[in-house]
C-alpha positions in Angstrom: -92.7 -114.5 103.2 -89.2 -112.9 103.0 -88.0 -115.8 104.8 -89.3 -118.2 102.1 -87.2 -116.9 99.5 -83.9 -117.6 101.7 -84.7 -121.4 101.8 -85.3 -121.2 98.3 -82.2 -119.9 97.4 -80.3 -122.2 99.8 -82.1 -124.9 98.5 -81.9 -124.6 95.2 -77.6 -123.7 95.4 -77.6 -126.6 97.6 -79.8 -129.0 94.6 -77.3 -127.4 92.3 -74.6 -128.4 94.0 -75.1 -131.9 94.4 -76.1 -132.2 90.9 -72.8 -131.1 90.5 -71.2 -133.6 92.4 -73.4 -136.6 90.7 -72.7 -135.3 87.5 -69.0 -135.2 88.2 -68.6 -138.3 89.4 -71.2 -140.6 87.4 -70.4 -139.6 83.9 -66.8 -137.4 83.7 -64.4 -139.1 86.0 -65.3 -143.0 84.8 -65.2 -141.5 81.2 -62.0 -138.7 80.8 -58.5 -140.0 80.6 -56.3 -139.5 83.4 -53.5 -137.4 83.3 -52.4 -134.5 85.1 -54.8 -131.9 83.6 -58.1 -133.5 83.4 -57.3 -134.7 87.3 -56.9 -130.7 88.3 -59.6 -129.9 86.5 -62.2 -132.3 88.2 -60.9 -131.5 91.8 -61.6 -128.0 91.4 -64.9 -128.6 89.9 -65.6 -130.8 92.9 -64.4 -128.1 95.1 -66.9 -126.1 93.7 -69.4 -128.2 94.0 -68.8 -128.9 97.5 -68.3 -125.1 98.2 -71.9 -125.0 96.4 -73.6 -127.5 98.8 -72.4 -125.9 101.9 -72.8 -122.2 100.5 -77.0 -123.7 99.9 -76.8 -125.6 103.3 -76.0 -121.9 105.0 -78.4 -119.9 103.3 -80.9 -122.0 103.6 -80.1 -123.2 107.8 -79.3 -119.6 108.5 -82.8 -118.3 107.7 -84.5 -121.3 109.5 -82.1 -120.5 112.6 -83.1 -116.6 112.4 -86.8 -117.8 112.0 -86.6 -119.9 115.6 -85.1 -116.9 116.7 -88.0 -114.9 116.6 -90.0 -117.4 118.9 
């Protein structure tokens, strides 16, 4: 069961994440004006969220690969 816990973490980070990402680019990039700022600002919350997916994809892929290990 301990292992359970890991892909629910990873998984929910990795939900998270891409939530992130959608939210980012469906509603504040098509809405905010463009200049300088606002254009720093969403590229580091998109860094962010892509740091999020891949931070969910490796908690949650490094408990499945340490679960075939054990086979």
């Amino acid at each position: 069961m301990m292992m359970a816990g890991s892909w629910l973490n990873g998984g929910l980070i990795l939900i998270a994440g891409i939530a992130l990402i959608i939210f980012i680019l469906a509603k504040l990039i098509p809405r905010t004006n463009h200049d300088k700022d606002m254009v720093v600002l969403l590229g580091i919350f998109l860094l962010v969220g892509i740091g999020l997916v891949g931070m969910g994809g490796y908690i949650g892929m490094g408990s499945w690969v340490s679960a075939m290990s054990c086979w």
